[in-house]
NUFI-219232 format. One line per field, with one value per residue (C-alpha): residue number from 0; y, z, x. Coordinates in steps of 0.05 Angstrom, whole numbers, plus 5000, padded with zeros to 4 digits. Example, Ala and Ser with C-alpha at 12.3 -4.5 7.8 and 13.67 -1.06 7.14 Angstrom:
2
pos	c(0 / 1) $
y	c(4910 / 4979) $
z	c(5156 / 5143) $
x	c(5246 / 5273) $
//
This chain:
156
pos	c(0 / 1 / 2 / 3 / 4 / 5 / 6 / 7 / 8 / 9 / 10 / 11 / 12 / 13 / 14 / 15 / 16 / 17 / 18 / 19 / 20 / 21 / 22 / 23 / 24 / 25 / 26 / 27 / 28 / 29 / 30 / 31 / 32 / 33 / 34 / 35 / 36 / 37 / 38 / 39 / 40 / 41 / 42 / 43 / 44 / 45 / 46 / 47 / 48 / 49 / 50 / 51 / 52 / 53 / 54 / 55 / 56 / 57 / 58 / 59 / 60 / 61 / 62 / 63 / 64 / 65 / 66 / 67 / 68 / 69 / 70 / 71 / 72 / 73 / 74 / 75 / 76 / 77 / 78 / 79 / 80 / 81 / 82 / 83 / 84 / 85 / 86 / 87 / 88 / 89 / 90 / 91 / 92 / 93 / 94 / 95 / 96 / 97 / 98 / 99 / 100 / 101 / 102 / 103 / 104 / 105 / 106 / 107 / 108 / 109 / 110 / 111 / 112 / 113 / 114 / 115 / 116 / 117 / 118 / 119 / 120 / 121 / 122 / 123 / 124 / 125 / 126 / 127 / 128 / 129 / 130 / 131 / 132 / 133 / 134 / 135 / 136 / 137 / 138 / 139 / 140 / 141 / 142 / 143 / 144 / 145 / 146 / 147 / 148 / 149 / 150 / 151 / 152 / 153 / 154 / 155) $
y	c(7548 / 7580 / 7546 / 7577 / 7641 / 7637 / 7618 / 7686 / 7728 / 7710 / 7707 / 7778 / 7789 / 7766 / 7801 / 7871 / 7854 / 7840 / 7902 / 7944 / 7913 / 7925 / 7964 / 8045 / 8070 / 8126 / 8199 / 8232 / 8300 / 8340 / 8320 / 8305 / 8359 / 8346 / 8356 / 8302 / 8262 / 8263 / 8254 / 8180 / 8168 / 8170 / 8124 / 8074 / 8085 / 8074 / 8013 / 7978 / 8007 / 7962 / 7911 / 7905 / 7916 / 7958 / 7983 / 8053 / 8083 / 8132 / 8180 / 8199 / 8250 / 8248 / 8213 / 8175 / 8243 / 8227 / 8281 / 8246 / 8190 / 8165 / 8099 / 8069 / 8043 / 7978 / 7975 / 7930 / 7970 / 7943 / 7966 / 8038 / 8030 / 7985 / 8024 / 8084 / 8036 / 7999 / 8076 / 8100 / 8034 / 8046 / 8112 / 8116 / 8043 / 8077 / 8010 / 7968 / 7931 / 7863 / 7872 / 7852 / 7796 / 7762 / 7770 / 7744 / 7678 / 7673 / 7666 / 7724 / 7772 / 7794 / 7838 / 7827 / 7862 / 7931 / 7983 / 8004 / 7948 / 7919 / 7851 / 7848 / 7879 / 7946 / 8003 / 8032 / 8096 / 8142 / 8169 / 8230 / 8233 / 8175 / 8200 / 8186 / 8237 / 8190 / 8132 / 8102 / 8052 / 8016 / 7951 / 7925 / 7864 / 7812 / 7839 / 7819 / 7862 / 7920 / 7931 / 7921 / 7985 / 8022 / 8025 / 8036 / 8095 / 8107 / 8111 / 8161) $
z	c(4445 / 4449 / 4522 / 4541 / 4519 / 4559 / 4610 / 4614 / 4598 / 4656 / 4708 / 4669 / 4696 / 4764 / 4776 / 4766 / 4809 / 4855 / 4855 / 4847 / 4910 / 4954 / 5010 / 5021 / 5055 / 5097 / 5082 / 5104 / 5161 / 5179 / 5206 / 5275 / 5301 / 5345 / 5414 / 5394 / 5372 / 5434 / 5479 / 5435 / 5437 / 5511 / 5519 / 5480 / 5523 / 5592 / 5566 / 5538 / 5611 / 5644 / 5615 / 5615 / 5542 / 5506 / 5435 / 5389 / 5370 / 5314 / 5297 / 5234 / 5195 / 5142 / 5096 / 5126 / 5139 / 5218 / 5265 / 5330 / 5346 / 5411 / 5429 / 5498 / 5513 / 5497 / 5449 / 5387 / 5339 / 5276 / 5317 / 5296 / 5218 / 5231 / 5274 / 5232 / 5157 / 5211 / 5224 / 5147 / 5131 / 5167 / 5145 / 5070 / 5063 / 5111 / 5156 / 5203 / 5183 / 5213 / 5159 / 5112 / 5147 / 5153 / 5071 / 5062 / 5114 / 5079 / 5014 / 4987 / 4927 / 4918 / 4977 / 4992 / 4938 / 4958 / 4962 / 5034 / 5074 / 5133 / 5138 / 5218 / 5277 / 5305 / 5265 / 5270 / 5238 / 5281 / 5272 / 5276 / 5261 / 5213 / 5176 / 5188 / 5210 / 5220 / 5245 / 5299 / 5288 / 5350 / 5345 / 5396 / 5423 / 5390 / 5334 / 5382 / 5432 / 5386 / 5370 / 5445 / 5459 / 5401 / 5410 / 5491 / 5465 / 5409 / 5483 / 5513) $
x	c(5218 / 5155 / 5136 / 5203 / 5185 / 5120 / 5154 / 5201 / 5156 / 5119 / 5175 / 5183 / 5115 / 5118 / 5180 / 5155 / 5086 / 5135 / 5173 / 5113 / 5089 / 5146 / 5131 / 5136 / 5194 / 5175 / 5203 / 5261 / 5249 / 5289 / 5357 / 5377 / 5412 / 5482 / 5444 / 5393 / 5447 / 5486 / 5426 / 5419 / 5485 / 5488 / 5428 / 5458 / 5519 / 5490 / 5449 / 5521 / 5551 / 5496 / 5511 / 5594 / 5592 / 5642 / 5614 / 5626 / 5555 / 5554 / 5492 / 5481 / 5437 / 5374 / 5421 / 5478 / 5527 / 5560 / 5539 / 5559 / 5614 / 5633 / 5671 / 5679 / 5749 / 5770 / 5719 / 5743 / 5779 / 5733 / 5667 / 5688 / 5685 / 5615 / 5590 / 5578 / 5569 / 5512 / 5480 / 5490 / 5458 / 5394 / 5393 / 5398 / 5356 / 5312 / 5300 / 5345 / 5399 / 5368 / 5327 / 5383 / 5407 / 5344 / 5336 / 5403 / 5385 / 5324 / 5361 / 5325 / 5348 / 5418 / 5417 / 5493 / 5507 / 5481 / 5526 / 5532 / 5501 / 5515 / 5468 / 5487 / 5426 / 5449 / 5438 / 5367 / 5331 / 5311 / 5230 / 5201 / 5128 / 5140 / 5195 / 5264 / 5306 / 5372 / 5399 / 5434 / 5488 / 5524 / 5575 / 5622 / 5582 / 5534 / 5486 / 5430 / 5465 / 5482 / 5411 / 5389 / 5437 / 5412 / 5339 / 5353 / 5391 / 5338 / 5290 / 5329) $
//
Protein backbone atom coordinates (compact mmCIF):
# COMPACT_ATOMS: atom_id res chain seq x y z
CA UNK A 1 0.00 0.00 0.00
CA UNK A 2 2.60 2.28 0.84
CA UNK A 3 4.70 1.64 -2.68
CA UNK A 4 1.33 2.50 -4.18
CA UNK A 5 1.08 5.55 -2.47
CA UNK A 6 4.59 6.52 -3.61
CA UNK A 7 3.76 5.70 -6.63
CA UNK A 8 0.65 8.44 -6.93
CA UNK A 9 2.06 10.79 -5.29
CA UNK A 10 4.64 10.98 -7.72
CA UNK A 11 2.57 10.68 -10.94
CA UNK A 12 0.83 13.59 -8.65
CA UNK A 13 4.13 15.19 -9.05
CA UNK A 14 4.98 14.72 -12.50
CA UNK A 15 1.71 15.81 -13.60
CA UNK A 16 1.85 19.29 -12.33
CA UNK A 17 5.76 19.76 -13.65
CA UNK A 18 4.10 18.99 -16.56
CA UNK A 19 1.50 21.46 -16.59
CA UNK A 20 3.64 24.10 -15.15
CA UNK A 21 5.83 23.50 -18.10
CA UNK A 22 3.46 23.88 -20.80
CA UNK A 23 4.21 26.46 -23.06
CA UNK A 24 2.96 30.38 -23.04
CA UNK A 25 0.25 31.25 -25.22
CA UNK A 26 0.77 34.53 -26.60
CA UNK A 27 -1.68 37.52 -25.71
CA UNK A 28 -4.61 38.66 -27.26
CA UNK A 29 -4.40 42.58 -29.35
CA UNK A 30 -6.68 44.22 -30.43
CA UNK A 31 -9.28 42.76 -32.74
CA UNK A 32 -9.34 42.50 -36.40
CA UNK A 33 -11.45 44.89 -37.69
CA UNK A 34 -14.10 43.89 -40.74
CA UNK A 35 -11.75 45.51 -43.53
CA UNK A 36 -8.82 43.35 -42.30
CA UNK A 37 -11.07 40.58 -42.22
CA UNK A 38 -12.25 40.84 -45.67
CA UNK A 39 -8.85 41.53 -47.14
CA UNK A 40 -7.97 37.65 -45.47
CA UNK A 41 -10.87 36.33 -46.44
CA UNK A 42 -10.28 37.15 -50.04
CA UNK A 43 -6.76 35.73 -50.01
CA UNK A 44 -7.91 32.60 -48.87
CA UNK A 45 -10.47 32.87 -51.59
CA UNK A 46 -8.23 33.36 -54.59
CA UNK A 47 -5.76 30.66 -53.29
CA UNK A 48 -8.94 27.91 -53.09
CA UNK A 49 -10.02 29.63 -56.75
CA UNK A 50 -6.48 28.50 -58.00
CA UNK A 51 -6.79 25.58 -57.15
CA UNK A 52 -10.59 24.35 -58.20
CA UNK A 53 -11.39 24.14 -54.61
CA UNK A 54 -14.67 25.22 -53.21
CA UNK A 55 -14.43 26.01 -49.28
CA UNK A 56 -16.45 28.74 -46.74
CA UNK A 57 -13.70 30.81 -44.72
CA UNK A 58 -14.90 32.58 -41.71
CA UNK A 59 -12.82 35.42 -39.75
CA UNK A 60 -13.18 35.80 -36.45
CA UNK A 61 -12.23 38.35 -33.71
CA UNK A 62 -9.76 38.48 -30.35
CA UNK A 63 -11.95 35.78 -29.01
CA UNK A 64 -13.82 33.65 -31.43
CA UNK A 65 -16.89 36.42 -32.20
CA UNK A 66 -17.44 36.09 -36.50
CA UNK A 67 -16.71 39.38 -38.08
CA UNK A 68 -16.53 38.13 -41.68
CA UNK A 69 -18.18 34.97 -43.53
CA UNK A 70 -18.08 34.19 -47.06
CA UNK A 71 -18.77 30.81 -48.90
CA UNK A 72 -18.01 29.96 -52.51
CA UNK A 73 -20.82 28.08 -54.28
CA UNK A 74 -21.08 24.57 -54.25
CA UNK A 75 -19.11 24.54 -51.32
CA UNK A 76 -20.27 21.49 -48.98
CA UNK A 77 -23.00 22.50 -46.83
CA UNK A 78 -21.12 21.10 -43.42
CA UNK A 79 -17.92 23.39 -44.42
CA UNK A 80 -20.10 26.34 -43.16
CA UNK A 81 -20.63 25.25 -39.45
CA UNK A 82 -16.61 24.03 -39.52
CA UNK A 83 -15.50 26.61 -40.98
CA UNK A 84 -16.19 29.19 -38.39
CA UNK A 85 -15.91 26.26 -35.04
CA UNK A 86 -12.14 25.74 -37.17
CA UNK A 87 -11.57 29.87 -36.83
CA UNK A 88 -13.14 30.13 -33.09
CA UNK A 89 -10.90 27.20 -32.41
CA UNK A 90 -7.70 28.90 -33.26
CA UNK A 91 -8.76 31.82 -31.75
CA UNK A 92 -9.81 31.20 -28.15
CA UNK A 93 -6.92 28.16 -27.81
CA UNK A 94 -4.83 30.74 -29.31
CA UNK A 95 -2.90 28.14 -31.82
CA UNK A 96 -3.95 26.12 -34.90
CA UNK A 97 -6.18 23.51 -34.88
CA UNK A 98 -3.50 20.97 -36.45
CA UNK A 99 -2.25 21.30 -33.29
CA UNK A 100 -5.06 19.22 -31.84
CA UNK A 101 -5.08 16.65 -34.23
CA UNK A 102 -1.59 15.81 -33.97
CA UNK A 103 -2.17 15.47 -29.88
CA UNK A 104 -5.05 13.36 -30.49
CA UNK A 105 -2.75 10.94 -33.22
CA UNK A 106 -0.18 11.06 -30.80
CA UNK A 107 -2.50 9.64 -28.21
CA UNK A 108 -1.86 12.57 -26.04
CA UNK A 109 -4.21 14.00 -23.12
CA UNK A 110 -7.91 14.11 -23.40
CA UNK A 111 -7.86 16.82 -25.90
CA UNK A 112 -11.16 15.54 -27.65
CA UNK A 113 -12.85 16.50 -24.99
CA UNK A 114 -12.33 20.31 -25.14
CA UNK A 115 -15.12 22.31 -25.54
CA UNK A 116 -14.95 23.94 -28.90
CA UNK A 117 -12.36 22.05 -30.82
CA UNK A 118 -11.99 21.08 -34.03
CA UNK A 119 -8.81 18.45 -34.17
CA UNK A 120 -8.83 18.89 -38.24
CA UNK A 121 -5.82 21.69 -40.12
CA UNK A 122 -7.51 24.89 -41.27
CA UNK A 123 -8.17 27.32 -38.79
CA UNK A 124 -5.16 29.55 -37.97
CA UNK A 125 -4.67 32.71 -35.50
CA UNK A 126 -3.93 35.56 -36.99
CA UNK A 127 -0.60 37.69 -35.40
CA UNK A 128 -0.04 40.99 -34.78
CA UNK A 129 3.19 41.84 -33.12
CA UNK A 130 2.96 38.45 -31.40
CA UNK A 131 -0.33 38.64 -30.12
CA UNK A 132 -3.28 37.28 -31.63
CA UNK A 133 -5.75 39.43 -32.85
CA UNK A 134 -8.07 36.51 -34.52
CA UNK A 135 -8.32 33.67 -36.48
CA UNK A 136 -8.99 32.41 -39.68
CA UNK A 137 -10.98 29.28 -40.16
CA UNK A 138 -11.54 27.77 -43.85
CA UNK A 139 -13.11 24.04 -44.72
CA UNK A 140 -14.41 22.75 -47.91
CA UNK A 141 -11.45 20.61 -49.15
CA UNK A 142 -8.82 18.35 -47.33
CA UNK A 143 -7.47 19.65 -43.89
CA UNK A 144 -4.11 19.82 -45.61
CA UNK A 145 -5.84 21.96 -48.12
CA UNK A 146 -7.88 24.08 -45.72
CA UNK A 147 -4.86 25.24 -43.99
CA UNK A 148 -2.91 25.77 -47.42
CA UNK A 149 -5.90 28.42 -48.20
CA UNK A 150 -5.83 29.86 -44.87
CA UNK A 151 -2.32 30.95 -44.37
CA UNK A 152 -2.31 32.14 -48.35
CA UNK A 153 -5.19 34.25 -47.14
CA UNK A 154 -3.44 34.88 -43.72
CA UNK A 155 -0.46 36.37 -46.64
CA UNK A 156 -2.69 38.61 -48.23
Amino acid sequence: MKTRTILLAAALAAFAMGASAQDKRPDYGTAVNAEGAKKIAAGVLAECRKNGWNVAVAVVDNHGFLVYFERMDNTQTASMDIAVGKARAAATYRRPTRVFMEAINKGGPATATLPGVFASPGGIPIMVDGKVTGAVGVSGVTGDQDEQCAKAGLGA
